[in-house]
DRENVO-912277 format. One record per residue (C-alpha): x, y, z; residue number from 1; residue in one letter. Coordinates in Angstrom, 1 decimal, padded with zeros to 4 digits. Each point is the difference from the previous one (the first is absolute). Example, Ala and Ser with C-alpha at 12.3 -4.5 7.8 and 13.67 -1.06 7.14 Angstrom:
R       u       v       w  dogu  nuro
R   012.3  -004.5   007.8     1     A
R   001.4   003.4  -000.7     2     S
END
This chain:
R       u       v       w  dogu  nuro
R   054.3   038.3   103.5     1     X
R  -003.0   002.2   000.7     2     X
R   001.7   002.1   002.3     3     X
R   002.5   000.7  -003.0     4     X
R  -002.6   000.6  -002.7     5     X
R  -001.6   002.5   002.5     6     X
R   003.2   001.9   000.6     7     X
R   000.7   000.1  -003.8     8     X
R  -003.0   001.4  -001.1     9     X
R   000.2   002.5   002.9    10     X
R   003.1   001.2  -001.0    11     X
R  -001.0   000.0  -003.7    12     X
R  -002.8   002.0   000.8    13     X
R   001.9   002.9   002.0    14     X
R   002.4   000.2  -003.7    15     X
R  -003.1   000.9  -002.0    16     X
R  -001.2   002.4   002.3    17     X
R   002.1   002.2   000.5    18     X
R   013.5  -001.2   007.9    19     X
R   003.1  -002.0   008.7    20     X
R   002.0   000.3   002.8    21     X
R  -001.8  -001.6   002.6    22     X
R  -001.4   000.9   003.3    23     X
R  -003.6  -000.1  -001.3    24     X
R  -002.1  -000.9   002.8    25     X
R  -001.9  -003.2  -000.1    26     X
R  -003.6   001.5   001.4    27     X
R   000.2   003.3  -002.2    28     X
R   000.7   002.0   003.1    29     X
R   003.0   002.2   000.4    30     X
R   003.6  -001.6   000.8    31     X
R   002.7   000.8   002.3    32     X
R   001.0   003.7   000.8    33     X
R   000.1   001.7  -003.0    34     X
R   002.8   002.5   001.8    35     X
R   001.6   003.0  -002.1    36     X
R  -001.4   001.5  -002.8    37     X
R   003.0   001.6  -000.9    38     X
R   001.4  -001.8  -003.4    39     X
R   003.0  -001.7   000.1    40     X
R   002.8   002.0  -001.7    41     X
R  -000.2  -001.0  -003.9    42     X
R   002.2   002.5  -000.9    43     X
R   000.2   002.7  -002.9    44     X
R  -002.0  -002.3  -002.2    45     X
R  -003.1  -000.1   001.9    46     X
R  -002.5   002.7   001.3    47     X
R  -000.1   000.9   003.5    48     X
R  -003.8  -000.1   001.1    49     X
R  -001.3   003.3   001.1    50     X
R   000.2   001.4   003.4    51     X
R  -004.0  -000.8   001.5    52     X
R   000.8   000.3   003.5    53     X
R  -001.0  -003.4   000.3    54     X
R   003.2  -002.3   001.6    55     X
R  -001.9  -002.7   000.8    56     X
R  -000.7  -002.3  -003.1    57     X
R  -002.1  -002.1   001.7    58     X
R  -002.1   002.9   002.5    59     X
R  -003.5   000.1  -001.4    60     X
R  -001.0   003.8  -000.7    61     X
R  -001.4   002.4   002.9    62     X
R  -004.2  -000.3  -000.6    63     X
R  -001.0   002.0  -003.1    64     X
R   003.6   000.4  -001.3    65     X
R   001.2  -001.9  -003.4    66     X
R   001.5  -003.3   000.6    67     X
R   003.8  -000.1  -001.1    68     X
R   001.4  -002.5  -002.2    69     X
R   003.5  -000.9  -001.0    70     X
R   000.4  -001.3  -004.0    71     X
R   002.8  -000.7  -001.9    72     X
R  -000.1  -001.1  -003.1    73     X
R   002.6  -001.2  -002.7    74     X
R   001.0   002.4  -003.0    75     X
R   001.2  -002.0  -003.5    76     X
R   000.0   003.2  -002.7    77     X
R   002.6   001.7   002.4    78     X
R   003.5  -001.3   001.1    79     X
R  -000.2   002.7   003.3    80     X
R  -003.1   001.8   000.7    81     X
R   000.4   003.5   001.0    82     X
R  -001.4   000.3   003.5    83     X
R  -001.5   003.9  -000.1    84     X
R  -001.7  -001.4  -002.9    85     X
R  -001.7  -002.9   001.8    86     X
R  -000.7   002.9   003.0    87     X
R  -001.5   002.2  -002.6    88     X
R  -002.1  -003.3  -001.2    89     X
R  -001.2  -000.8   003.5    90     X
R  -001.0   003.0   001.0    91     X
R  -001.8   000.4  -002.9    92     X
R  -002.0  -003.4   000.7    93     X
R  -000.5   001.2   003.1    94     X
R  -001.6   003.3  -000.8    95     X
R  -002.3  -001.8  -002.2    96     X
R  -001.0  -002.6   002.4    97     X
R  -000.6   001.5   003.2    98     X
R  -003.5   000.9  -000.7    99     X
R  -000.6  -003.4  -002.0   100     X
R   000.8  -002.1   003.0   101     X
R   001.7   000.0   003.6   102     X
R   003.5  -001.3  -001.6   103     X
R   003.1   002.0  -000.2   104     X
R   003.9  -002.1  -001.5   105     X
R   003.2   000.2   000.6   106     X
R   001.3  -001.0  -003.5   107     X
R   003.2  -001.3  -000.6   108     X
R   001.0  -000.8  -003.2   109     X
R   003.0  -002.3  -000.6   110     X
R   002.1  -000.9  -003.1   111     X
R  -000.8  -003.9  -001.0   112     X
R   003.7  -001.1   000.5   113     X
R   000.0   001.0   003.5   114     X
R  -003.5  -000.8   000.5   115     X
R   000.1  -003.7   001.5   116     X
R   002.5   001.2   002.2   117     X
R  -000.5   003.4   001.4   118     X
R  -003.9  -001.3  -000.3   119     X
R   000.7  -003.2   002.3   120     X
R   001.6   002.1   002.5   121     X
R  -002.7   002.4   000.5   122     X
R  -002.5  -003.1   000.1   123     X
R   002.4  -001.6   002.8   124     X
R  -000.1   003.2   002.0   125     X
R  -003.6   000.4  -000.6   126     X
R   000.5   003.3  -001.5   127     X
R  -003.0  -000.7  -003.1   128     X
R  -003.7  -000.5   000.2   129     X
R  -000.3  -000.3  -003.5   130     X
R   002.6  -001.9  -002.5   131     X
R   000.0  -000.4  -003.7   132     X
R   000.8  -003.8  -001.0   133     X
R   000.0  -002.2  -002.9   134     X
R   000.0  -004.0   000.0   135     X
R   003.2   000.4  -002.0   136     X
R   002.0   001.7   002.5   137     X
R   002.6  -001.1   002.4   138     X
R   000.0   000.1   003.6   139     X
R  -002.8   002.0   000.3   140     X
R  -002.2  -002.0  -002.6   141     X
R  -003.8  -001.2   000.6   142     X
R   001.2  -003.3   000.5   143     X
R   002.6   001.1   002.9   144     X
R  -002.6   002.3   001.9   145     X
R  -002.7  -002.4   000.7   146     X
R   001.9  -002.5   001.1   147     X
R   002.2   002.2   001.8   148     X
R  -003.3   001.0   002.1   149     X
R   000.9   004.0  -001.3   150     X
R  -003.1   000.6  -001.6   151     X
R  -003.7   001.1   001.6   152     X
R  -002.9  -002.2  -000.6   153     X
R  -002.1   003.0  -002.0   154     X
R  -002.8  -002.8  -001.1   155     X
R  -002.7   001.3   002.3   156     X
R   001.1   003.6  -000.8   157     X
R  -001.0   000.0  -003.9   158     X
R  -003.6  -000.9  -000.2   159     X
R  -002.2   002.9  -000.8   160     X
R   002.9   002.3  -000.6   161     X
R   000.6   002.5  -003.4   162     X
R   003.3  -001.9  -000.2   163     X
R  -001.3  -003.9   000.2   164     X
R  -002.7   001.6  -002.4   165     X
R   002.8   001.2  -002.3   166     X
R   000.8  -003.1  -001.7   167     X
R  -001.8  -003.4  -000.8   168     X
R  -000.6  -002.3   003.5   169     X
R   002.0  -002.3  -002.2   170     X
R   003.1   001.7   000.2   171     X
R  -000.6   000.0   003.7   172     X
R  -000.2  -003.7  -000.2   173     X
R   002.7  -000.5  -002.1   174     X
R   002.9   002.0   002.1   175     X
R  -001.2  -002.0   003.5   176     X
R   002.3  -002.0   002.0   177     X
R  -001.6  -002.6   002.3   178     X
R  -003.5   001.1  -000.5   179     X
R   001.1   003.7   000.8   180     X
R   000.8   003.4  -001.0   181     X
R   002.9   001.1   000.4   182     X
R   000.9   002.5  -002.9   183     X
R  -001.4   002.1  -002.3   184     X
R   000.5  -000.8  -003.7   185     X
R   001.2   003.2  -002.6   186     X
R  -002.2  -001.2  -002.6   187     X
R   002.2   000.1  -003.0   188     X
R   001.0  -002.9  -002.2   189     X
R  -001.4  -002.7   002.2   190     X
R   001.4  -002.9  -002.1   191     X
R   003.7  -000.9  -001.1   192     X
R   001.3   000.0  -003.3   193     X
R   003.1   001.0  -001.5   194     X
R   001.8   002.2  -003.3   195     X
R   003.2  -000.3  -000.9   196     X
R   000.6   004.1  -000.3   197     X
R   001.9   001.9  -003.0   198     X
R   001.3   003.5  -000.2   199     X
R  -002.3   001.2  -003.1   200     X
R   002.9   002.5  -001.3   201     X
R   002.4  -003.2  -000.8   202     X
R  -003.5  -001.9  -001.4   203     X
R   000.0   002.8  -002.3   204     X
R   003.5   000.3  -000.6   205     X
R   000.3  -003.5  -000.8   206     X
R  -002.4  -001.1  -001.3   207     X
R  -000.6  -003.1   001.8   208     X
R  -003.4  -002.1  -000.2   209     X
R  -001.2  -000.5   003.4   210     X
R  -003.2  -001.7  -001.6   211     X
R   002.3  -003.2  -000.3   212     X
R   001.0   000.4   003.3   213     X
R  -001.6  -003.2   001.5   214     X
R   002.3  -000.7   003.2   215     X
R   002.5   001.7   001.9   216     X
R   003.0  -002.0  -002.3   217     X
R  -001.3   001.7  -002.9   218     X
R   001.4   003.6   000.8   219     X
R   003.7  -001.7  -000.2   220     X
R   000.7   001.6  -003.6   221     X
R  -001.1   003.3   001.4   222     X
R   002.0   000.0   002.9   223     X
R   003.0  -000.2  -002.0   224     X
R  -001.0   003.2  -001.7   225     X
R  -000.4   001.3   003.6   226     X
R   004.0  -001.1   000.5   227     X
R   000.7   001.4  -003.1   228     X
R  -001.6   003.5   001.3   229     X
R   002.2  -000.4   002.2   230     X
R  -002.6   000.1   003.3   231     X
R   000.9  -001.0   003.4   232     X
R  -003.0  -002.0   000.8   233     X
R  -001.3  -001.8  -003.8   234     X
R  -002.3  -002.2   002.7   235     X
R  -001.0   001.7   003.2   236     X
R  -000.7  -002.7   002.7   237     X
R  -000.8   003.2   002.4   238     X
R   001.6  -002.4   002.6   239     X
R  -002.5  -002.4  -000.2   240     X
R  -000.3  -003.9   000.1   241     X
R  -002.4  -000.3  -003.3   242     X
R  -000.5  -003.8  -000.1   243     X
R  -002.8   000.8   002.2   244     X
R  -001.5   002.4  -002.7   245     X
R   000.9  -001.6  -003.4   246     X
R  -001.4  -003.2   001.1   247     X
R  -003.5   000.7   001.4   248     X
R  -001.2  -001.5  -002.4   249     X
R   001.2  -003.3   001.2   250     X
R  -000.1   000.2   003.4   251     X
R  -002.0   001.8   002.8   252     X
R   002.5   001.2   002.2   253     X
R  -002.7   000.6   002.7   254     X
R   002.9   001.3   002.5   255     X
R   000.2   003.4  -001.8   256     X
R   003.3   000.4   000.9   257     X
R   002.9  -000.8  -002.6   258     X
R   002.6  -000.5   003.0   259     X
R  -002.3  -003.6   000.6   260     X
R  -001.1  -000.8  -004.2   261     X
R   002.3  -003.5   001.2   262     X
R  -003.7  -001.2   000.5   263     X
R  -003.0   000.3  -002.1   264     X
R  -003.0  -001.8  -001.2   265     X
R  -000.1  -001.2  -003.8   266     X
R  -002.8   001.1  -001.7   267     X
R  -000.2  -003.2  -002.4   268     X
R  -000.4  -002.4   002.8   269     X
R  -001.6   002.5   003.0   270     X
R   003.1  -001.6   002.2   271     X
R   002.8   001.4   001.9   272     X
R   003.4  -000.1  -001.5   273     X
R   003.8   000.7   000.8   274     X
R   000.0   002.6  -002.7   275     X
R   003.9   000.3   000.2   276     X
R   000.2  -003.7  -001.3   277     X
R  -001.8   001.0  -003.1   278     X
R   000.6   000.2  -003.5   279     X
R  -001.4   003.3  -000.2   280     X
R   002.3   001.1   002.7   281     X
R   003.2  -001.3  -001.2   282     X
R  -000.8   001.2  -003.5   283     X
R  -000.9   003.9   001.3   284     X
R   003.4  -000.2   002.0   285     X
R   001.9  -001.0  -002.5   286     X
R  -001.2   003.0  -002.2   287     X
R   000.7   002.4   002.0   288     X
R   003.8  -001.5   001.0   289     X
R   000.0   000.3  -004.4   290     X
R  -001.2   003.3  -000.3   291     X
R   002.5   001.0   002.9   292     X
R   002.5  -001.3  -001.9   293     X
R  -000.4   001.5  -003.1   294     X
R  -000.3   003.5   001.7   295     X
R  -003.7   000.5   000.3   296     X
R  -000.6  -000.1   003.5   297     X
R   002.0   002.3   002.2   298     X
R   001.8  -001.4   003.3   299     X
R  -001.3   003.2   001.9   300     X
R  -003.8  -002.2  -000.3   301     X
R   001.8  -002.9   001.8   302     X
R   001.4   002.5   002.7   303     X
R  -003.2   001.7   000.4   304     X
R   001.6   003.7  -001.0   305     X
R  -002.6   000.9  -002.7   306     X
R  -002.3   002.1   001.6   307     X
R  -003.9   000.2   000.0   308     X
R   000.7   003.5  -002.2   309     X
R   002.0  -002.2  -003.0   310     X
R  -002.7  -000.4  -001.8   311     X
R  -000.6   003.8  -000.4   312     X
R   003.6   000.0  -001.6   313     X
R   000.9  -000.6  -003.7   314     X
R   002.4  -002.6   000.8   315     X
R  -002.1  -003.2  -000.2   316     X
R  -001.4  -001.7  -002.9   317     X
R  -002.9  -002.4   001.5   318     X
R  -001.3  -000.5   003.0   319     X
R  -003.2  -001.2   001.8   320     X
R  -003.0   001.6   000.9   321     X
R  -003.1  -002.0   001.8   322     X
R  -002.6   000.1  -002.1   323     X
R  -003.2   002.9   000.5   324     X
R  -003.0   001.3  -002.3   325     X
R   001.5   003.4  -000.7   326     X
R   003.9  -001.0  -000.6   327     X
R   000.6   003.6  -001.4   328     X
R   000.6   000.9   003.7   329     X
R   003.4  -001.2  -000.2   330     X
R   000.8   002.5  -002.1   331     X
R  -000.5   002.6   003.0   332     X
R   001.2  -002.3   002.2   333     X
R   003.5  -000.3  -001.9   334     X
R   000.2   003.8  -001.8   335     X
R   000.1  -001.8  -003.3   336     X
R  -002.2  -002.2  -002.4   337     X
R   000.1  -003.7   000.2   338     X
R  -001.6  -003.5  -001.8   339     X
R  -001.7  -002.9   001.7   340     X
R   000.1  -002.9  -001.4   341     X
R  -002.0  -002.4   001.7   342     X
R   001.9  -003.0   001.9   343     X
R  -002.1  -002.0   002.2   344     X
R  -004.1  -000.4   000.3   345     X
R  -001.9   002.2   002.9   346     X
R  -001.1  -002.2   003.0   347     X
R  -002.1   000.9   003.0   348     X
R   001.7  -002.0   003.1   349     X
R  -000.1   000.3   004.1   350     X
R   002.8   002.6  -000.7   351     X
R  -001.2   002.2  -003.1   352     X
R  -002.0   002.6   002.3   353     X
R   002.6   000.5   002.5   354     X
R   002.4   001.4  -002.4   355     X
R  -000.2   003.2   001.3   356     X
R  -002.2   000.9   003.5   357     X
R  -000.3   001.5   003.1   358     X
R   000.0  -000.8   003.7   359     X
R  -000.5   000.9   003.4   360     X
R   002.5  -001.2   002.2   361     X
R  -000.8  -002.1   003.3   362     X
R   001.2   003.2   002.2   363     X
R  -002.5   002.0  -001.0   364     X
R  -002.5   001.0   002.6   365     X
R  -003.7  -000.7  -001.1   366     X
R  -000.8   003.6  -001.0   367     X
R   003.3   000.1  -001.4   368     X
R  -001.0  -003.3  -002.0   369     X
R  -003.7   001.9  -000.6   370     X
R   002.0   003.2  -000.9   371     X
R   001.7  -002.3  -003.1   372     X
R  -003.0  -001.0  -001.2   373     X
R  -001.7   003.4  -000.6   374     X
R   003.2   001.7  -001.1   375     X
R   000.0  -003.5  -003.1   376     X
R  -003.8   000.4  -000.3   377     X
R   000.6   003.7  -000.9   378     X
R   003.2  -000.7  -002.3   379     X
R  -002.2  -002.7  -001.9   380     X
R  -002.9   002.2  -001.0   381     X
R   001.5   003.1  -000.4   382     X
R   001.8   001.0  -002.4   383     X
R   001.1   003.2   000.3   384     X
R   001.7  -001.8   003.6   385     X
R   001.2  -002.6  -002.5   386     X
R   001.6   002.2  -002.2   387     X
R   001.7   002.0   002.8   388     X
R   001.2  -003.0   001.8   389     X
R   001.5  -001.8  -003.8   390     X
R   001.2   003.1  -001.4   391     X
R   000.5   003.1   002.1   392     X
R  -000.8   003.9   000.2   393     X
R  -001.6   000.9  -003.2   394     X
R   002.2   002.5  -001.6   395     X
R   002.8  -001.3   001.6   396     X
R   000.4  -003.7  -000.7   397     X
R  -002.6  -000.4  -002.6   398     X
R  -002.1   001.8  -001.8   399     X
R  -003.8  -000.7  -002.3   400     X
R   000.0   000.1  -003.7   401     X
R  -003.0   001.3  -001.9   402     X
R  -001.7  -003.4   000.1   403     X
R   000.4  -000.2   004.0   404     X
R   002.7  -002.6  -000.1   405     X
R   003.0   000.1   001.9   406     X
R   003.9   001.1  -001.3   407     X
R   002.4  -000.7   002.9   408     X
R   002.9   002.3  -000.2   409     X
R   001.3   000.0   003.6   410     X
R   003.4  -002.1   000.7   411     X
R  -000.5   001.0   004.4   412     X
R  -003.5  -002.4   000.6   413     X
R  -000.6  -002.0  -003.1   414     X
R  -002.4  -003.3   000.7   415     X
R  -002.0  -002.5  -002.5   416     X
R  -003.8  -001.0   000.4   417     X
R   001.3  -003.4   000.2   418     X
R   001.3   000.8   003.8   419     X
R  -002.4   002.6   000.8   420     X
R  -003.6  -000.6   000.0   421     X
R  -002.3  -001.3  -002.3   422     X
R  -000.1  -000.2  -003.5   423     X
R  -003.4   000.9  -000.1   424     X
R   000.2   003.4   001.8   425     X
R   003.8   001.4  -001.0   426     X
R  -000.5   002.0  -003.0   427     X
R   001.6  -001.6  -002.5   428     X
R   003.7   001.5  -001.9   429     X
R   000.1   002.0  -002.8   430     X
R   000.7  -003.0  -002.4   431     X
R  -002.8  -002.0   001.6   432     X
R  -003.0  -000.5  -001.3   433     X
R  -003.1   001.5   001.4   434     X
R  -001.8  -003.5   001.1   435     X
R   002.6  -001.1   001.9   436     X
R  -001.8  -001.5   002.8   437     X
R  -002.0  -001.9  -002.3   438     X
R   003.2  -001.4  -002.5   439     X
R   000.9  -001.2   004.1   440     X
R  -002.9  -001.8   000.7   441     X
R  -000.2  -001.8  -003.2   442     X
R   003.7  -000.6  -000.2   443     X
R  -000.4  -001.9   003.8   444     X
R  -002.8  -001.7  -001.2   445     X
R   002.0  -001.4  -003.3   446     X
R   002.4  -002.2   002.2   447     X
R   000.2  -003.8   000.2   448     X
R  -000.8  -001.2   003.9   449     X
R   002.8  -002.0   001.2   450     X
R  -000.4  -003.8   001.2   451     X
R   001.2   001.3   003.5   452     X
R  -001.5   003.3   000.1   453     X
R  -001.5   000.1   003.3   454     X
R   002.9  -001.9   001.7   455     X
R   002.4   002.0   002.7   456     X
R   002.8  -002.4   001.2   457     X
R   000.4   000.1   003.5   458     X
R   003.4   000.0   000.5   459     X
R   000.5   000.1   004.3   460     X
R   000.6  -003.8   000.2   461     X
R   002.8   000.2  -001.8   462     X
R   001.1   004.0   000.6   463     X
R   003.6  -001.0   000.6   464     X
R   000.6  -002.0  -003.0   465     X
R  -001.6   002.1  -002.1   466     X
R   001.8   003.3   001.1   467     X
R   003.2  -002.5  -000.7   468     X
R  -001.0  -000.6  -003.6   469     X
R  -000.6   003.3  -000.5   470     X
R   003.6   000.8   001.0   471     X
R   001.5  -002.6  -002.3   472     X
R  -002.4   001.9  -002.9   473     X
R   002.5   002.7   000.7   474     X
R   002.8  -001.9  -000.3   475     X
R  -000.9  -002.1  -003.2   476     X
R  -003.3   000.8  -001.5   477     X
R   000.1   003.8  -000.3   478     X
R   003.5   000.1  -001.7   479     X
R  -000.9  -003.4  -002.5   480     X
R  -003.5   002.3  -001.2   481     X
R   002.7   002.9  -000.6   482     X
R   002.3  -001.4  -002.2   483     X
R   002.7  -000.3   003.1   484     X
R   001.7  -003.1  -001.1   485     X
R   001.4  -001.4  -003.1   486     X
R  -002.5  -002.2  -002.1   487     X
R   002.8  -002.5   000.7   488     X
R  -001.1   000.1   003.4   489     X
R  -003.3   000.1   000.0   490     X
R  -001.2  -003.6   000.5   491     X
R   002.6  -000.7   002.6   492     X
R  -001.2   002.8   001.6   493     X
R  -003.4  -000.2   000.2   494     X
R   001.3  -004.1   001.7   495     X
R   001.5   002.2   002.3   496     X
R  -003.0   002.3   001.2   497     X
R  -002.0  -003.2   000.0   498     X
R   002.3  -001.6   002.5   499     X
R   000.5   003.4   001.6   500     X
R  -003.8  -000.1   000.6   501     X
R  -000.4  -003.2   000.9   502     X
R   002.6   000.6   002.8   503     X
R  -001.9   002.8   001.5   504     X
R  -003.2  -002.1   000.1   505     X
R  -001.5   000.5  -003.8   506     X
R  -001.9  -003.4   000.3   507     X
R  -001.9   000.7   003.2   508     X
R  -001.0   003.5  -001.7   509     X
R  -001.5  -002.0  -003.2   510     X
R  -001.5  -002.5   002.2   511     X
R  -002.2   002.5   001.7   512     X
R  -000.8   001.8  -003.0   513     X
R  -001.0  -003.3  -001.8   514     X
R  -002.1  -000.8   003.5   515     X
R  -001.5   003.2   000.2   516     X
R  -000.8   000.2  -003.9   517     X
R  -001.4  -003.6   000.0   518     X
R  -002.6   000.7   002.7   519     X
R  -000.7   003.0  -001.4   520     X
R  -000.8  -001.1  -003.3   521     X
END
């Protein structure tokens, strides 16, 4: 129980201060052969990295020369990226670097529906020294790279260093794995909360009374006005399972990943559950079969054809939005104006700082690993480097109003603060206010600190069943949190994923997570 407290108020501490493949080495030293630099092929969609001379991504630089490093990064604002742009955006960076500090990137820039992929390919062909991940992702998420061993032990690294001294030690704290370091939080919203999301010009057009908008049922009358608008999307899933959103308020889904919410712990009794056997569960899947049925939900959510780029459409009604301290960036974000409403509480788990972050990937060499470091210190602190690296060329992509705020106007490179750099150094939008970095600090400091904050499931005993689970998610879950079955259907169904689970070793899964949890606690 100590050890629990401890970890709690740790993590609570790094909210009020201030996102894995795997081949991290275990002794913080480099990993195999890094090999080729040279990027696997991503495409149109993603920039090309500029010609250094350097073919070798893993060859430390010549004495006195800068030390090479290979990022790519994920781009959300942007279906396809345009590749001179993200050359004109490196070179740029590294113009202003190179008498800052012996670094010098390759940048690629990759369009987040490709990412995972194209991403995970590079990382398999050690073609990247540093990645941009979130817990949230697939494949490629926080809690695939450590225990994949693809990640470099950077704990010793950080100490004394203008990027550790960037942020609170908290945060530091809060975004370790085993007792290490392995990635470097983008301080941002470091909590999770969500809004259900309106478009403001049918708020106004209709007059309807979010105010008595107390849960996500509520909007039902107003989605029928979205029908009657005749919109494609009245509710915009973007693709996503939401029960593990809508219902954080019940459960701590301390997995961070929706393709495994079959498991959680309940926040009334601080004890794991089989969250698919719940009323909650059965009564979220049975609204959206409902609101599917009456024409609210689209089947191209279900599919997975909506893109990441819906949202900046007029063809939706409501959506979801995670919760932050200056929601009027959505309005950038989307190219239009939009309503939060809020859904859920804000909570500060093991999860919540790793929602968006950084790491250096086990094939790095150690200057290569140092190299990271500086080029993060730098990006952290300054923010003219901040403001290059989130938005562009000045004059091209973006440009600074009279109050030295940004207007974004480019649709070639087009990135948000949120997976960028810090909130405290990227100058904030033109419809931001000008003590942005302090609305985040207080806003991370206003969250509720989960009963299993603190707690990272190991999930290597049982790797096998799990990735099996996680496949029958697919299968049942992800369509039944869509809408993809009749509300006829819906309780036989969710019999059928249970049994479906259970056949690809559920209950050995929940055994070690109630093992693991119990000692923990």
């Amino acid at each position: 129980m100590k050890i629990k407290k401890l970890l709690a108020l740790v993590l609570a501490g790094a909210m009020t201060a201030t996102m894995l493949v795997g081949c991290g080495n275990n002794g913080g030293n480099a990993g195999a052969d890094a090999g080729t630099s040279t990027p696997a092929d991503t495409g149109s969609d993603a920039a090309a990295p500029a010609d250094t001379g350097s073919d070798d991504a893993a060859a430390p630089a010549a004495s006195g020369d800068a030390v090479t490093i290979n990022v790519t990064r994920a781009t959300f604002n942007l279906a396809n990226p345009d590749s001179a742009q993200v050359q004109k955006v490196q070179d740029a960076v590294n113009a202003y670097i190179a008498d800052k500090i012996n670094v010098q990137i390759n940048l690629t820039d990759i369009g987040s529906g490709e990412y995972t992929d194209k991403a995970n390919l590079s990382l398999a062909n050690n073609e990247i020294n540093l990645l941009w991940t979130a817990s949230w992702e697939s494949t490629i998420g926080t809690n695939d790279l450590v225990p994949n061993n693809a990640v470099y032990d950077i704990t010793d690294l950080l100490p004394g260093t203008p990027l550790y001294g960037s942020m609170d030690e908290g945060q530091w704290e809060a975004s370790k794995y085993n007792g290490k370091n392995y990635f470097i939080p983008v301080y941002k919203d470091n909590v999770e909360g969500y809004d259900i999301m309106a478009r403001k010009e049918l708020v106004d057009k209709y007059g309807w009374d979010l105010s008595s908008v107390k849960k996500l049922a509520d909007i039902e009358p107003m989605l029928e006005d979205c029908k009657a608008e005749g919109l494609k999307y009245p509710y915009l899933t973007q693709k996503t399972a939401m029960f593990y959103r809508w219902y954080i308020d019940s459960f701590d889904f301390f997995t961070a990943d929706a393709t495994a919410n079959w498991v959680a712990v309940d926040r009334a009794t601080n004890t794991v559950v089989e969250t698919i056997l719940t009323d909650e569960y059965k009564e979220f899947c049975t609204l959206m079969a409902e609101w599917a049925e009456k024409g609210y939900i689209s089947e191209d959510d279900v599919t997975k054809t909506t893109t990441d780029t819906t949202t900046q459409t007029q063809d939706w009604g409501f959506s979801w939005w995670t919760d932050i301290p200056v929601n009027d960036e959505a309005n950038s974000r989307y190219g239009q104006d939009v309503v939060m409403v809020p859904a859920t509480d804000r909570y500060a788990h093991s999860t919540s700082a790793l929602g968006s972050c950084y790491c250096v990937t086990a094939n790095s060499t150690p200057e290569q690993a140092q190299a990271c470091i500086d080029f993060m210190g730098l990006l952290y602190t300054d923010s003219k480097l901040a403001d290059l690296w989130t938005f562009g060329i000045e004059g091209e992509d973006f440009t600074y109003d009279a109050n030295g705020h940004v207007t974004q106007t480019s649709d070639k490179y087009n990135h948000s603060m949120w997976e960028s750099a810090s909130a405290t150094i990227v100058t904030p939008l033109d419809n931001e206010p000008d003590n942005k970095a302090d609305l985040y600090i207080d806003f991370n400091g206003g969250a509720k600190t989960s009963c299993a904050a603190g707690f990272r499931f190991n999930k290597e005993p049982v790797a096998a069943q799990f990735s099996a689970c996680q496949n029958v998610f697919e299968t049942y879950g992800f369509p039944l949190e869509n809408g993809g079955y009749p509300a006829s259907e819906v309780e036989a169904t969710i019999e059928a994923y249970y049994a479906a689970l259970n056949e690809a070793g559920f209950q050995d899964v929940v055994a070690e997570f109630v093992a693991q949890y119990d000692a923990w606690k």
